[in-house]
C-alpha positions in Angstrom: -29.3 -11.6 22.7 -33.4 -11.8 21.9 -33.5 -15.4 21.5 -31.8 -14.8 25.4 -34.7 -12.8 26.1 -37.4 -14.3 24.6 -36.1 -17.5 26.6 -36.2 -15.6 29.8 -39.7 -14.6 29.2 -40.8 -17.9 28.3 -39.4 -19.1 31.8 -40.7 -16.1 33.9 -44.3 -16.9 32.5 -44.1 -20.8 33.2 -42.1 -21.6 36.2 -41.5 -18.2 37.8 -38.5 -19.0 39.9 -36.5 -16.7 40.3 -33.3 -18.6 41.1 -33.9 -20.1 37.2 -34.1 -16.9 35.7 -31.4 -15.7 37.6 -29.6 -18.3 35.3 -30.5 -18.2 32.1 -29.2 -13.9 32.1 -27.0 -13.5 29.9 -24.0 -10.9 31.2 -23.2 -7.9 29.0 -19.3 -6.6 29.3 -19.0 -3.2 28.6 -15.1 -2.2 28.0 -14.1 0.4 30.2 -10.7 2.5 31.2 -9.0 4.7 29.1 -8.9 4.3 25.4 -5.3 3.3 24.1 -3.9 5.3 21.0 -2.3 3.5 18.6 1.1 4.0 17.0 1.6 3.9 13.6 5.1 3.8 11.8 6.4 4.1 8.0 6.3 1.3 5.5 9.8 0.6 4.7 9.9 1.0 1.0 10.6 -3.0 -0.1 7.3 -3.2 1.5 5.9 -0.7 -0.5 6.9 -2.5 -3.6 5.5 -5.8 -1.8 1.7 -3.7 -1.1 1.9 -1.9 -4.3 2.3 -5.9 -6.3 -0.3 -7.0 -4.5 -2.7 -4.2 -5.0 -2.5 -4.6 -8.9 -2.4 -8.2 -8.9 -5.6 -8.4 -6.5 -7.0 -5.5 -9.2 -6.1 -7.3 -12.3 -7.1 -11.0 -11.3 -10.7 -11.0 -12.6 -10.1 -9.7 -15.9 -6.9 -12.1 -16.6 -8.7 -14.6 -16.0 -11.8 -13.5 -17.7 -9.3 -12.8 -20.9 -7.7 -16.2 -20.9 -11.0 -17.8 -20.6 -12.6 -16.0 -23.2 -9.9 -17.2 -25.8 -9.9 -20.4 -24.6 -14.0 -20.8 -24.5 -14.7 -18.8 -27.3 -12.4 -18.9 -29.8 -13.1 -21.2 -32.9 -10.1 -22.2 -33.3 -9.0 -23.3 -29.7 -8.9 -26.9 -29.2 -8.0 -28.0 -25.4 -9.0 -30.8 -23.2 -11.8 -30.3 -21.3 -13.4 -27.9 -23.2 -12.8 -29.4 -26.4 -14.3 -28.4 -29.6 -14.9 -30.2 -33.0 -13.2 -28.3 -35.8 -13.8 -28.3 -39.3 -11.7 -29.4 -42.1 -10.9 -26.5 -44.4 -8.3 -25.2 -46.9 -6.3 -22.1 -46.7 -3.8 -20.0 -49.0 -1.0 -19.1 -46.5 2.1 -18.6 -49.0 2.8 -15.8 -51.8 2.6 -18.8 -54.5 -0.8 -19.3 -53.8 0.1 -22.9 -52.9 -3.2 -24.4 -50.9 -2.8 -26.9 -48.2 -5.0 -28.5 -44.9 -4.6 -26.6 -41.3 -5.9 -28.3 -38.4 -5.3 -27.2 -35.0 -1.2 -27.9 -35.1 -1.4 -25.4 -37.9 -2.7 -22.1 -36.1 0.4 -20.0 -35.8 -1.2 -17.7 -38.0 -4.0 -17.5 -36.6 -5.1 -16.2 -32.8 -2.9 -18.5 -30.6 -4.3 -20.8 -28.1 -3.0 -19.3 -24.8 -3.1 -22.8 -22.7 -1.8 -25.5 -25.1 -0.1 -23.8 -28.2 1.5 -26.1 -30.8 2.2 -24.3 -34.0 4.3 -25.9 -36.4 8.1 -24.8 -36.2 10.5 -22.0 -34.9 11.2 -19.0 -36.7 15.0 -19.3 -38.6 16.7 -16.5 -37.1 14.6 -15.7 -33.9 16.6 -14.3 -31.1 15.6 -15.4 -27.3 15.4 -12.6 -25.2 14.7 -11.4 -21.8 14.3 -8.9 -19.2 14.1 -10.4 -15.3 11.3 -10.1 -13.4 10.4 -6.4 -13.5 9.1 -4.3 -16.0 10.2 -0.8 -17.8 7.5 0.9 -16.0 8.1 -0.2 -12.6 12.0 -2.2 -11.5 10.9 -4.6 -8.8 13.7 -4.8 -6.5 12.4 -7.2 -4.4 12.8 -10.0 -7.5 16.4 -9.6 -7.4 17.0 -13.1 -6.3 14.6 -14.0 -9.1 16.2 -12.5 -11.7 17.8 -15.6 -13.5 14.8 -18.0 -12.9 12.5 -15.0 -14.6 15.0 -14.9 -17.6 14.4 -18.5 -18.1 10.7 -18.1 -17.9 11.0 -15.3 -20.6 13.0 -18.2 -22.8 10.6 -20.4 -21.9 7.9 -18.2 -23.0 9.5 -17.9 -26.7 10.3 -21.5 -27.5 8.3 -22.3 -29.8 5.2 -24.6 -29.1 6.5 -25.1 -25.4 3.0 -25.2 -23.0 2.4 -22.5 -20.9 1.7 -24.5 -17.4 5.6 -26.2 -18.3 6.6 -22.8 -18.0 5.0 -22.2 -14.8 6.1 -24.8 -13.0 9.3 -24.0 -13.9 9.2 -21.0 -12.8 7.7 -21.8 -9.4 10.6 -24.5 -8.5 13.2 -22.4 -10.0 12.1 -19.2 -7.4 11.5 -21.9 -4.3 14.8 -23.2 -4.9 16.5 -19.5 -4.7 14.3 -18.6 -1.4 15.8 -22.1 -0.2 19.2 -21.1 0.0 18.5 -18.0 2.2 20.0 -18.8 6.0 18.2 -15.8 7.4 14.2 -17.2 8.3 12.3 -13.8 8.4 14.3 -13.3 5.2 13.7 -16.6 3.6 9.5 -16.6 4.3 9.3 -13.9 2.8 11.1 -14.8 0.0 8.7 -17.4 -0.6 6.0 -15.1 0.4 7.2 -13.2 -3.3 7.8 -16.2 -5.0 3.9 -16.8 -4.5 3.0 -13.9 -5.7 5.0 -14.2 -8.7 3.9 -17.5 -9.8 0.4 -16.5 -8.9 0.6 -13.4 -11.4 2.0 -15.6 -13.8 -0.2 -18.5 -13.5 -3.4 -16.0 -14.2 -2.6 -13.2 -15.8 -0.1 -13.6 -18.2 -1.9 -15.3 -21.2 -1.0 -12.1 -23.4 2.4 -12.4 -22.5 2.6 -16.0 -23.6 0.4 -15.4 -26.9 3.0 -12.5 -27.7 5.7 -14.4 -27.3 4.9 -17.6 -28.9 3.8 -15.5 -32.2 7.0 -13.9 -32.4 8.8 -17.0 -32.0 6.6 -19.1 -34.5 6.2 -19.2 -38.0 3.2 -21.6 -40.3 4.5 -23.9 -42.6 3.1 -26.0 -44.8 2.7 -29.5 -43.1 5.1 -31.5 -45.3 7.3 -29.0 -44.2 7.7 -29.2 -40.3 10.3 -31.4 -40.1 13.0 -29.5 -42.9 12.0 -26.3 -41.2 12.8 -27.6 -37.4 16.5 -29.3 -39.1 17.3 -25.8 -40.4 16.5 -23.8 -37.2 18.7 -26.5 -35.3 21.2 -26.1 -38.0 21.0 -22.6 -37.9 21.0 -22.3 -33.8 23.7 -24.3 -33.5 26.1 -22.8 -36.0 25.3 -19.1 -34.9 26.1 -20.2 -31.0 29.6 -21.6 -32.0 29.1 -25.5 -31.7 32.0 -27.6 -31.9 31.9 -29.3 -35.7 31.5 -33.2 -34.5 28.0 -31.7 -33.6 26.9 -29.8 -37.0 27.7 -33.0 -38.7 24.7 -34.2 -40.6 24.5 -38.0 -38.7 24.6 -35.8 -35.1 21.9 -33.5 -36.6 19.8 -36.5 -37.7 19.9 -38.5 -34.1 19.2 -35.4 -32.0 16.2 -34.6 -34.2 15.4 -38.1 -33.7 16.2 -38.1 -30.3 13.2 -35.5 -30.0 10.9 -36.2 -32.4 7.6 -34.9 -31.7 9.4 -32.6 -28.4 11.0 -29.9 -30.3 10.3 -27.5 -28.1 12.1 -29.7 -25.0 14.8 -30.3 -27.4 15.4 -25.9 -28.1 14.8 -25.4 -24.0 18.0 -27.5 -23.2 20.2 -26.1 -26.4 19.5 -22.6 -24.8 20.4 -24.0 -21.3 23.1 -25.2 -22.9 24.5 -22.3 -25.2 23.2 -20.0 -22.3 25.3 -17.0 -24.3 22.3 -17.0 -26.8 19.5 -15.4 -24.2 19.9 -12.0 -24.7 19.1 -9.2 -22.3 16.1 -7.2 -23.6 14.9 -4.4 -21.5 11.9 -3.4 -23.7 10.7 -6.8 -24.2 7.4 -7.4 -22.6 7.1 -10.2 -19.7 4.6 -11.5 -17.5 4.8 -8.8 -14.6 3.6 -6.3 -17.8 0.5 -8.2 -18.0 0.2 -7.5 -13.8 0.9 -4.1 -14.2 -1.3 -3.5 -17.5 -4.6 -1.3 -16.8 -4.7 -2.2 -13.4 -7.4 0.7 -13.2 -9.7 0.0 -15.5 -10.6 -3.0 -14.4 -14.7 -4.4 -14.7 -16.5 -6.9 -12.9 -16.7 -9.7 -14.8 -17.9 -13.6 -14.2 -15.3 -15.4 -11.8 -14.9 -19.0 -13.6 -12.4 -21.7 -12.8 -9.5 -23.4 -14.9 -7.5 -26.9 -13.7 -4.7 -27.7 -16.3 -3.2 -31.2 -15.1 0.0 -31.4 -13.5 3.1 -31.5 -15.8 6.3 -32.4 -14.8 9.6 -29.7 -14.8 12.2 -30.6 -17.3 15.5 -29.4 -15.5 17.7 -31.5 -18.1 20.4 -29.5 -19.1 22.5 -32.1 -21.4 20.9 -33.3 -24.3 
């Protein structure tokens, strides 16, 4: 409006026709009539549930991903792609014995856990996978209903040991698009997907702690001569307690499946669980993702925004072996 004004002045003072200036106003509406009240109405309590995820999400974002920088830049003993550290050699005692042997970054179970590309060396004997949907003890999300099962599998996902965290994302995020897919109802269906984004939004960001705790309890160090007997006897072991036929505890079976997967242990557990589904346990105190989301949602401090890419990995849906 003053650069209209100031350009009006500037014509007045050299050509001062009127007809010009005339032109160059610039009209002004003013709203007029009655002023129109608006209605409001309740929030039907799905929604509720929907505003109430989003609020602590939105609250928690900064400092998730804040946290799961901070382990990744910081830590010593975190070795991942881009920002990728050298790491000395050194010796450590990690058995009662006093036995000595090398560690390098394959060898950190016992140490903090990288929370982007974990690879410790072998499952624990006797762990038990476990899970608890998509809600948490606090707080049942009813709206995750129809995510229930793909958020079971993302717990499993969670505690196989030395499985990568994005694997589990993605996962995740095809597993909960191809639920929202099979709605016939549209308003129904977006807004299925609508949650689905959500979800794999918290998940993506702010569940590093969730992922560290789970990979610790489902991981044990051992010495490095060691990895492949201790991986045999968990198979042994997983197989045996989840009633496999015989032909398949036989040692030659044993032998070509660990051969099979040598080096993809983790991919190798993931499909026996798919397989022996009766061995994912329900849990409803174990902690999941959503916990994370929900976790000091008011505390939260301002903190330095920084950006993460992890490159795109391919979902392993395999269920035979």
């Amino acid at each position: 409006m003053k650069a209209a004004v100031a350009r009006l002045q500037h014509v007045q003072g050299i050509h001062g026709d009127p007809a010009v200036v005339e032109q160059l106003k610039v009209p002004v509406s003013v709203p007029t009539g009655p002023m129109v009240k608006r209605k409001f109405t309740l929030v039907p309590s799905h929604d509720v549930e929907i505003y109430l995820l989003i609020f602590c999400v939105s609250v928690r974002f900064t400092l998730g991903v804040f946290s799961c920088l901070r382990h990744v830049l910081f830590n010593p003993d975190v070795n991942v792609s881009r920002y990728r550290r050298k790491m000395p050699s050194w010796e450590r005692y990690n058995r009662e014995d006093g036995e000595m042997f090398s560690h390098n970054r394959h060898h950190l179970a016992n140490l903090r856990p990288n929370p982007v590309n974990m690879s410790p060396d072998a499952g624990k004997l006797d762990f038990v996978f476990t899970a608890n949907g998509c809600g948490t003890a606090a707080m049942p999300i009813s709206a995750s209903a129809e995510f229930q099962e793909c958020c079971n599998w993302h717990d499993a996902c969670y505690s196989t040991c030395g499985m990568k965290k994005a694997k589990c994302e993605k996962r995740l995020e095809k597993c909960m698009k191809s639920k929202c897919n099979e709605i016939v109802n549209p308003s129904e269906r977006e807004e299925c997907h609508s949650t689905a984004k959500l979800f794999s939004f918290g998940a993506n960001m702010i569940a590093c702690p969730a992922y560290q705790e789970s990979q610790k309890e489902a991981c044990e160090c051992v010495a490095t001569n060691e990895v492949a007997d201790a991986n045999r006897a968990r198979l042994v072991h997983f197989l045996t307690e989840n009633g496999a036929p015989e032909e398949e505890l036989e040692n030659q079976e044993i032998d070509d499946l660990l051969a099979k997967y040598g080096g993809q242990e983790p991919t190798m557990f993931l499909r026996l669980l798919k397989k022996y589904p009766n061995a994912l346990k329900p849990d409803p105190k174990k902690n999941n993702f959503m916990d994370d989301v929900m976790k000091n949602a008011g505390g939260m401090k301002e903190e330095t925004k920084k950006k993460m890419k992890e490159k795109e990995i391919l979902v392993d849906e395999h269920v035979e072996l």
